[in-house]
C-alpha positions as CSV (number, residue, x, y, z in Angstrom):
1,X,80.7,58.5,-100.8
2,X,80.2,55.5,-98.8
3,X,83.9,54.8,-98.4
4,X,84.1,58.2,-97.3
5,X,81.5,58.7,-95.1
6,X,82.9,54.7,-93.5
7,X,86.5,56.2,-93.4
8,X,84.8,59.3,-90.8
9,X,83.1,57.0,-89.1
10,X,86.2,54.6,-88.4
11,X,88.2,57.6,-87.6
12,X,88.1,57.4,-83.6
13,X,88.3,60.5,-81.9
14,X,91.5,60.9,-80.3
15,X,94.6,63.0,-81.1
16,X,97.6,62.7,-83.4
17,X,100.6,63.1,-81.3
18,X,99.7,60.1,-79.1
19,X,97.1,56.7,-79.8
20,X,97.9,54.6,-76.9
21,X,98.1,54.7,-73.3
22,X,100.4,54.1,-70.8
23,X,99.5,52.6,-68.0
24,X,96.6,54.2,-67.1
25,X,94.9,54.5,-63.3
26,X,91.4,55.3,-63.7
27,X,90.4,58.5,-61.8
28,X,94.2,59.5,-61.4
29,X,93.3,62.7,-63.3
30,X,91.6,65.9,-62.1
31,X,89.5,68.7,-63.8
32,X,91.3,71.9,-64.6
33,X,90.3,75.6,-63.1
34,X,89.0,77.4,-65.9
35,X,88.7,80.9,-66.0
36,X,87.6,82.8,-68.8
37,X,87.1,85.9,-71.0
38,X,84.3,85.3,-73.1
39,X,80.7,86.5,-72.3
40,X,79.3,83.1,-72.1
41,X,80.7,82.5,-68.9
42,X,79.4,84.7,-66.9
43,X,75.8,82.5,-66.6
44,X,78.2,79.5,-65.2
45,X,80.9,79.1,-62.5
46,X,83.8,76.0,-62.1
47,X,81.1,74.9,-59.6
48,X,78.8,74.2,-62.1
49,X,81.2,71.9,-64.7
50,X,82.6,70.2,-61.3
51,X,79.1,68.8,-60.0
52,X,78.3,66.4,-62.2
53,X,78.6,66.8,-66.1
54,X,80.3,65.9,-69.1
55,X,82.6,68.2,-70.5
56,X,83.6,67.9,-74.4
57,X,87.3,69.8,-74.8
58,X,88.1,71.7,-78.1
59,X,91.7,71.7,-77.5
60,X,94.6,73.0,-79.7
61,X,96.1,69.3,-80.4
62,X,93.0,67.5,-81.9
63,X,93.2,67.1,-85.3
64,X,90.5,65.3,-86.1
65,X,88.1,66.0,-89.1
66,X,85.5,68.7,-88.4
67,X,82.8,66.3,-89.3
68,X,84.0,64.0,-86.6
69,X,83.8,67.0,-84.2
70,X,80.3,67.7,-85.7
71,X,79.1,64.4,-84.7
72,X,80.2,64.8,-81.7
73,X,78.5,67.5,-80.4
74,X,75.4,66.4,-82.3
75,X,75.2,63.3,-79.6
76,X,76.2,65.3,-76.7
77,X,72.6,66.5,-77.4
78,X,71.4,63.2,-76.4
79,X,72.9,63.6,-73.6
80,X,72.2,66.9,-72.0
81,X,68.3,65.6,-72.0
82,X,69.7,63.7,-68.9
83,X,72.3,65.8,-67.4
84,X,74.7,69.4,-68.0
85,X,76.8,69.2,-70.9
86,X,79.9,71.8,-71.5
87,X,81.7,72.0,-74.7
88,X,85.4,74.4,-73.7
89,X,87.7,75.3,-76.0
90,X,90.3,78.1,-76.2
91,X,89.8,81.2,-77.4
92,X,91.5,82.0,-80.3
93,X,92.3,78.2,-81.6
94,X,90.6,76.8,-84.8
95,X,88.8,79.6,-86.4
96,X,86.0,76.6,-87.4
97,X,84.7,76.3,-84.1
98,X,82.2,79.0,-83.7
99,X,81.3,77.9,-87.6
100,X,81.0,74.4,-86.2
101,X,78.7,75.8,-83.1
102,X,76.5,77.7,-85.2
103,X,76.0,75.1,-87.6
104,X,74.8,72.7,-85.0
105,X,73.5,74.9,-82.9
106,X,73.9,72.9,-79.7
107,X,71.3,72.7,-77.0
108,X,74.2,73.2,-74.3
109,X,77.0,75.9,-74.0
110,X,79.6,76.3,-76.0
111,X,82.3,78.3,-73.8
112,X,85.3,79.9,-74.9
113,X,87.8,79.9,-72.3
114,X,91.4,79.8,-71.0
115,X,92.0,77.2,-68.3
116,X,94.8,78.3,-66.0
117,X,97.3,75.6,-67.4
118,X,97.4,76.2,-70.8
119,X,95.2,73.0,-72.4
120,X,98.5,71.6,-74.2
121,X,99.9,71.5,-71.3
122,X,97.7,69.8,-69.1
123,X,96.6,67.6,-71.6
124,X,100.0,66.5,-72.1
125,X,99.8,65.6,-68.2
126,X,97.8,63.0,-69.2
127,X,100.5,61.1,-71.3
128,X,98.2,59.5,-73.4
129,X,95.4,60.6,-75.7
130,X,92.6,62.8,-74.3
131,X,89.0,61.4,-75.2
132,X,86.1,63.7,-76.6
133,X,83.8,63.7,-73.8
134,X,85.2,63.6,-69.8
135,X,82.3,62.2,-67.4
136,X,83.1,64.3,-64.2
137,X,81.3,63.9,-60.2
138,X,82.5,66.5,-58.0
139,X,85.8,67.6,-59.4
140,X,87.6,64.3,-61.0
141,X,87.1,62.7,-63.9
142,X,85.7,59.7,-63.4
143,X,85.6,58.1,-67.1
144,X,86.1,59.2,-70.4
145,X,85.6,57.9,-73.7
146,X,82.8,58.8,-77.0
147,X,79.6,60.8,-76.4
148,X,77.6,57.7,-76.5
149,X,80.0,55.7,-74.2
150,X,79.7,58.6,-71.5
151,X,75.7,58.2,-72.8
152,X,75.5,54.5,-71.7
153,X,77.4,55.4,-67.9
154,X,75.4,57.7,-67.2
155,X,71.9,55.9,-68.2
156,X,73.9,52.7,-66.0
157,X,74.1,55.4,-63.0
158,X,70.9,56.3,-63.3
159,X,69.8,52.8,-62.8
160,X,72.5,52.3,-59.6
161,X,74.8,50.4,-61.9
162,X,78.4,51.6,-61.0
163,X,80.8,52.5,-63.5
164,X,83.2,49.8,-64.5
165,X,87.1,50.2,-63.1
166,X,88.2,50.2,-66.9
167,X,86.0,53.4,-68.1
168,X,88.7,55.8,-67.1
169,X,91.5,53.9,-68.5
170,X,91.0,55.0,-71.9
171,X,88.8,51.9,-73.5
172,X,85.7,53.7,-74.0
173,X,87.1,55.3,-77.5
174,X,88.9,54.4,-80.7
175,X,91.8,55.6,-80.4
176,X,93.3,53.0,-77.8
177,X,95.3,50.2,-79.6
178,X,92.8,47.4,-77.5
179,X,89.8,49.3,-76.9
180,X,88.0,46.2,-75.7
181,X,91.1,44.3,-74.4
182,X,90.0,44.6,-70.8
183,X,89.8,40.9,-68.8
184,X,86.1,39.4,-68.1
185,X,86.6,40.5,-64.5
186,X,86.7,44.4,-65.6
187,X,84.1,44.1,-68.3
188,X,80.9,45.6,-67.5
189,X,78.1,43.4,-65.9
190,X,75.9,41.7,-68.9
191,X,72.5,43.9,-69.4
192,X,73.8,47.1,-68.7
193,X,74.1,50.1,-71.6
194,X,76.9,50.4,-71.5
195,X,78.3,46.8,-72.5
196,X,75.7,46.6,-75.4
197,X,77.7,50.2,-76.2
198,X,81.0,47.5,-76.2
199,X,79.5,44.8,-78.3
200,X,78.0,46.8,-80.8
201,X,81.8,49.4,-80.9
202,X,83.8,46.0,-81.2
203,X,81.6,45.1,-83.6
204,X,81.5,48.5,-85.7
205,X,85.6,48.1,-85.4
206,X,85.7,45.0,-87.7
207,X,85.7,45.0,-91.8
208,X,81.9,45.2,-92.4
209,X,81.1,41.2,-92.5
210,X,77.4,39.7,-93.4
211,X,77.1,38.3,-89.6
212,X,79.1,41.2,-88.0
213,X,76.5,43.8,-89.7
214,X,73.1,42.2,-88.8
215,X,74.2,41.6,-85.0
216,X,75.5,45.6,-84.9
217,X,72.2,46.6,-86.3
218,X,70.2,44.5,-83.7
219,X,72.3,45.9,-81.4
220,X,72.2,49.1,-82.2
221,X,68.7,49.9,-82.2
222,X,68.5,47.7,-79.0
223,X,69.8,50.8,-77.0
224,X,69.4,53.6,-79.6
225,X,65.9,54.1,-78.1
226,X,67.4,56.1,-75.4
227,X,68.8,58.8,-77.9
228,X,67.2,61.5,-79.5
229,X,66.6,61.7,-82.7
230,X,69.8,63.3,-84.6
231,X,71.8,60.7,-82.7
232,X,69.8,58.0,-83.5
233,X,69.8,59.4,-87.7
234,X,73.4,59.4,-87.4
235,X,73.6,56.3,-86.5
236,X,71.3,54.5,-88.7
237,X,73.1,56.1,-91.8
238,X,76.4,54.9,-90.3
239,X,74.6,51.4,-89.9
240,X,73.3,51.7,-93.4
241,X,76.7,52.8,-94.9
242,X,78.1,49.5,-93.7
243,X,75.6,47.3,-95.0
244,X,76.0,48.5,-98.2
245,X,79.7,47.4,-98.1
246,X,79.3,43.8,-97.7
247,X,76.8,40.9,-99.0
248,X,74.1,38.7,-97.8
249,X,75.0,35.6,-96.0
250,X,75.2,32.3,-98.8
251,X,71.5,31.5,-100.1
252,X,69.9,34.6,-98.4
253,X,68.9,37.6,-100.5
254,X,70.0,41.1,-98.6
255,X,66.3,42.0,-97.5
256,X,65.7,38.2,-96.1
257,X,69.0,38.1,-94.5
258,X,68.4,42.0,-92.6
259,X,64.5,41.3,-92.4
260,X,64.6,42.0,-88.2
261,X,67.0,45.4,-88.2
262,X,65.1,46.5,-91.4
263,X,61.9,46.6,-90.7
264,X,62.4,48.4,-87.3
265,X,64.6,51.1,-89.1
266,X,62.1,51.8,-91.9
267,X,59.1,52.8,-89.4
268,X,61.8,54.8,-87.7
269,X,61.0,58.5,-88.7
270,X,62.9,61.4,-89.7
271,X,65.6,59.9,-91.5
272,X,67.5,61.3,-93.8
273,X,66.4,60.8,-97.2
274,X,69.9,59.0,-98.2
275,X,69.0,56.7,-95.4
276,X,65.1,56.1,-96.5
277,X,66.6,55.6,-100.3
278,X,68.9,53.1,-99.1
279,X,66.0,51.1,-96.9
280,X,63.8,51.3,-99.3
281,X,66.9,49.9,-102.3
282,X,67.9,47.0,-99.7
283,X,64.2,45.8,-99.8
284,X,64.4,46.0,-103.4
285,X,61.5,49.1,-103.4
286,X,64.0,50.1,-106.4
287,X,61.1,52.7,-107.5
288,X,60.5,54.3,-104.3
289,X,64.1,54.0,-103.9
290,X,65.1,56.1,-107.0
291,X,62.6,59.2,-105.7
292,X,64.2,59.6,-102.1
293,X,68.1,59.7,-103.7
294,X,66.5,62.4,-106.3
295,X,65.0,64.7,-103.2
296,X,68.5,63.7,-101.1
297,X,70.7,65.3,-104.6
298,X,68.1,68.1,-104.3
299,X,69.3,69.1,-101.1
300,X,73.0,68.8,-102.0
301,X,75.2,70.2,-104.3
302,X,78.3,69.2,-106.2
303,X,80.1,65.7,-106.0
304,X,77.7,64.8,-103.2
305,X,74.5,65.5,-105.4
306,X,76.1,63.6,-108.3
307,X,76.5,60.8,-105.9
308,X,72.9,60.7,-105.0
309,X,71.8,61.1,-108.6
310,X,74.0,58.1,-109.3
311,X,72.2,56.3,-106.8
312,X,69.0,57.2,-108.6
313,X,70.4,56.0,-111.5
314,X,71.5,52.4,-109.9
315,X,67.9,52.3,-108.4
316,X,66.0,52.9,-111.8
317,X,68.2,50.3,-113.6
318,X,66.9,47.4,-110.9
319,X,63.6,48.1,-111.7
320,X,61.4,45.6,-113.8
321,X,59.0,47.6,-114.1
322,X,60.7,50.6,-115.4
323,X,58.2,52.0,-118.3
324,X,60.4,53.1,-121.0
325,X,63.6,52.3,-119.8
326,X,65.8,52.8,-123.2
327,X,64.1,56.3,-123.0
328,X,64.9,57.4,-119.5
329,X,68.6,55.6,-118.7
330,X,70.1,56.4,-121.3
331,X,68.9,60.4,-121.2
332,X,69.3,59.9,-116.8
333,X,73.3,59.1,-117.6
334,X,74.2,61.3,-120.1
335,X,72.8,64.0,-117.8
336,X,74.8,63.0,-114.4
337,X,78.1,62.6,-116.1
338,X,77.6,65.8,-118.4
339,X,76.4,68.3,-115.4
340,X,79.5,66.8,-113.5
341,X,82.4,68.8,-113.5
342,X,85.1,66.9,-115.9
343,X,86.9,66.5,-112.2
344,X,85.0,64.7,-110.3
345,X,83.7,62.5,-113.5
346,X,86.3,59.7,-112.9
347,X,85.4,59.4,-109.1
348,X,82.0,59.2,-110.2
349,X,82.7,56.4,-112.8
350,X,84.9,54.8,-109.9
351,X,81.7,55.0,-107.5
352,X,78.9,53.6,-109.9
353,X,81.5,50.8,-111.0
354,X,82.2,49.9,-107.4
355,X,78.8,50.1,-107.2
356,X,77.2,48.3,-109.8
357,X,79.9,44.9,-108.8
358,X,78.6,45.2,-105.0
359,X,75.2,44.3,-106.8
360,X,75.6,41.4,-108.3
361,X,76.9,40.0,-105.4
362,X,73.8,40.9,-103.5
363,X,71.1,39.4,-105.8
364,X,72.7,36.2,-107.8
365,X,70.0,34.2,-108.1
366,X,67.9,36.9,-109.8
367,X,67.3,37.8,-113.2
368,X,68.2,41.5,-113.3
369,X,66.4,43.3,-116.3
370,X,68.1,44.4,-119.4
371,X,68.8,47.7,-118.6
372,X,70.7,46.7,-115.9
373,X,73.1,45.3,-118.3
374,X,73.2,48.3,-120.3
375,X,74.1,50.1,-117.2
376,X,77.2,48.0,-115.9
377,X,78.1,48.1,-119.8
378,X,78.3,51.7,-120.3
379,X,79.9,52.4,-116.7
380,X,82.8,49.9,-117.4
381,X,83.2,51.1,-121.5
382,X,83.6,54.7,-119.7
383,X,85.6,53.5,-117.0
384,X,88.0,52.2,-119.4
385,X,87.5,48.4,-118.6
386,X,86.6,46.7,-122.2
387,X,86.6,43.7,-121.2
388,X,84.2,44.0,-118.6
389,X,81.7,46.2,-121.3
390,X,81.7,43.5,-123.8
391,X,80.9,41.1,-121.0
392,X,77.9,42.8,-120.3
393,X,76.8,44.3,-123.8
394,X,76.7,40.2,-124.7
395,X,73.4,40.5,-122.6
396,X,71.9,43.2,-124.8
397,X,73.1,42.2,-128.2
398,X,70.0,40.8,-129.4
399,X,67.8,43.8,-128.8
400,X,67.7,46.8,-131.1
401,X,66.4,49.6,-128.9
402,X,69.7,49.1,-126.7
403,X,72.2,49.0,-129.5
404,X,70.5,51.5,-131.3
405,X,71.8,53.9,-128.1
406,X,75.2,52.0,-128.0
407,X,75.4,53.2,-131.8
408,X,74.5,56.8,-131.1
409,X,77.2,56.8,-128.2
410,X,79.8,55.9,-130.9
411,X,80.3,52.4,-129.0
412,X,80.8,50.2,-131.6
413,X,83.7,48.3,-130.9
414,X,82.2,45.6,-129.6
């Protein structure tokens, strides 16, 4: 799940037939007339997108994943608390996006239109990829980039902070080659939103490292504050999601090493439960842990609810004082991998292997209980690694309530 969920995240939001620009001359680019034949319109007029919004474009070349379209308009929520948002798109092109709009059920209008060039034309004027979310003032587009780049100009304007020369050149998203290749002279003065939107996106670029994560984190909830609160959720998973992919600095356990970002994200509330499982798991609450990823596969179904019971699983296993632990384990795994479909069953070996290795590496100097063991034995001896099984079963030989499971499983080959 996590590699999943990472791989959406890293996924900029740009479109296939083009991923670099040439050349570009910020404000070179003007607004299209759109006229229209959907009922929505007739509460707006051109005048109204041309004042000053931000206009997010469905358009027929974007193929992006629908949850990265999701997301989207999820933060452009944030931002039409501050001014009008528009979300356009033709009529008639991806059948999704009226499921998408009632699914998210957007505080600003979603407007089906026809603009009088048709949209892959005029975005191919553009020679160059066109962003998700176009910042215009009185006609032109003055930047473009991510929801929560346009997010950080706008609270810079608000505060009399002009908008950098580069933020219409195509460096506020992902899908530039150099999003943050711009010279010191074009960056964006020090203090403003919208370069702590550049340190923490340069950042969030990178392979998940220990000092890369925690300085993100900071960073992050530095100017989250100014989002509401499904923005600020999506984030904090995001942020979670790549914590869980890399390790504690040397000689620092994982709670220690995130004590600062932690403990502001856990009094943080209306989290997901995923996200409160995984808080609660990094600060090694493994029993409070296991009881959030049980409500999260509660509210899920299929591969994703497997993945959450999983985590229950993971979470139980850590827990000293588990009461009974030969009792419950053993009758918690044999229940997740028999409800599973026999499809998704080797994924869901992959993922608890995967997941079980990541945690050694977070806790070395501890002493892990026995079930713990147990676990990484019978996920590798069903994952097909032997080696690895006997490697861990070595820890467990000498007690009789563990082998006595081992012998019932028909694992004898030891």
């Amino acid at each position: 799940m996590f590699i999943a969920l990472s791989f959406l995240l890293l996924l900029g939001q740009g479109l296939g037939f083009q991923n670099s620009w040439q050349d570009p001359t910020p404000g070179d680019f003007e607004l299209p007339v759109f006229t229209t034949f959907d009922y929505k319109w007739q509460d707006y007029q051109q005048s109204d997108l041309e004042q000053e919004s931000i206009i997010y474009i469905f358009h027929p070349l974007d193929n992006t994943a629908a949850r990265v379209r999701e997301r989207n308009l999820k933060e452009l929520n944030a931002i039409n608390n501050i001014l009008p948002v528009f979300a356009i798109t033709q009529e008639g092109n991806w059948g999704s996006n009226r499921e998408i709009e009632k699914r998210i059920k957007p505080q600003y209008p979603v407007l089906f239109s026809q603009p009088d060039l048709k949209l892959e034309t005029w975005v191919k004027t553009w020679k160059k990829s066109i962003p998700a979310a176009l910042l215009v003032q009185n006609g032109k587009i003055v930047a473009h980039g991510e929801p929560f780049a346009m997010l950080m100009l706008v609270l810079d304007l608000k505060n009399n902070i002009e908008i950098p020369t580069f933020a219409n050149s195509g460096l506020l998203g992902f899908w530039s080659q150099s999003p943050f290749s711009t010279s010191k002279s074009d960056q964006a003065e020090a203090g403003t939103n919208i370069a702590d939107w550049m340190q923490w996106k340069e950042l969030n670029s990178k392979e998940a490292s220990s000092a890369n994560v925690k300085e993100e984190g900071i960073l992050m909830l530095k100017w989250s504050s100014t989002v509401e609160k499904d923005a600020k959720k999506n984030l904090i998973a995001g942020w979670l999601n790549r914590v869980i992919k890399t390790k504690p600095p040397e000689g620092q356990t994982i709670d220690s090493w995130l004590l600062e970002p932690l403990a502001e994200v856990q009094n943080i509330k209306m989290l997901n439960h995923n996200s409160y499982g995984w808080i609660n798991f990094l600060n090694q609450n493994f029993e409070q842990a296991s009881v959030f990823f049980e409500e999260e596969a509660m509210l899920q179904e299929g591969f994703m609810a497997s993945i959450s019971k999983v985590n229950s699983l993971l979470s139980k296993s850590l827990n000293p004082d588990l009461e009974n632990p030969d009792k419950i384990l053993p009758a918690y795994f044999q229940a997740i991998f028999e409800e599973a479909p026999a499809s998704i069953r080797a994924p869901l070996f992959g993922y608890l292997n995967s997941m079980v290795e990541k945690q050694s590496q977070w806790w070395p100097g501890s002493q892990p209980p026995l079930q713990w063991f147990f676990l990484q034995g019978v996920g590798a001896y069903f994952g097909e690694d032997q080696e690895s099984a006997n490697m861990h079963f070595e820890k467990i030989k000498q007690n009789p309530d563990w082998m006595n499971i081992l012998e019932q499983w028909g694992i004898n080959d030891l």
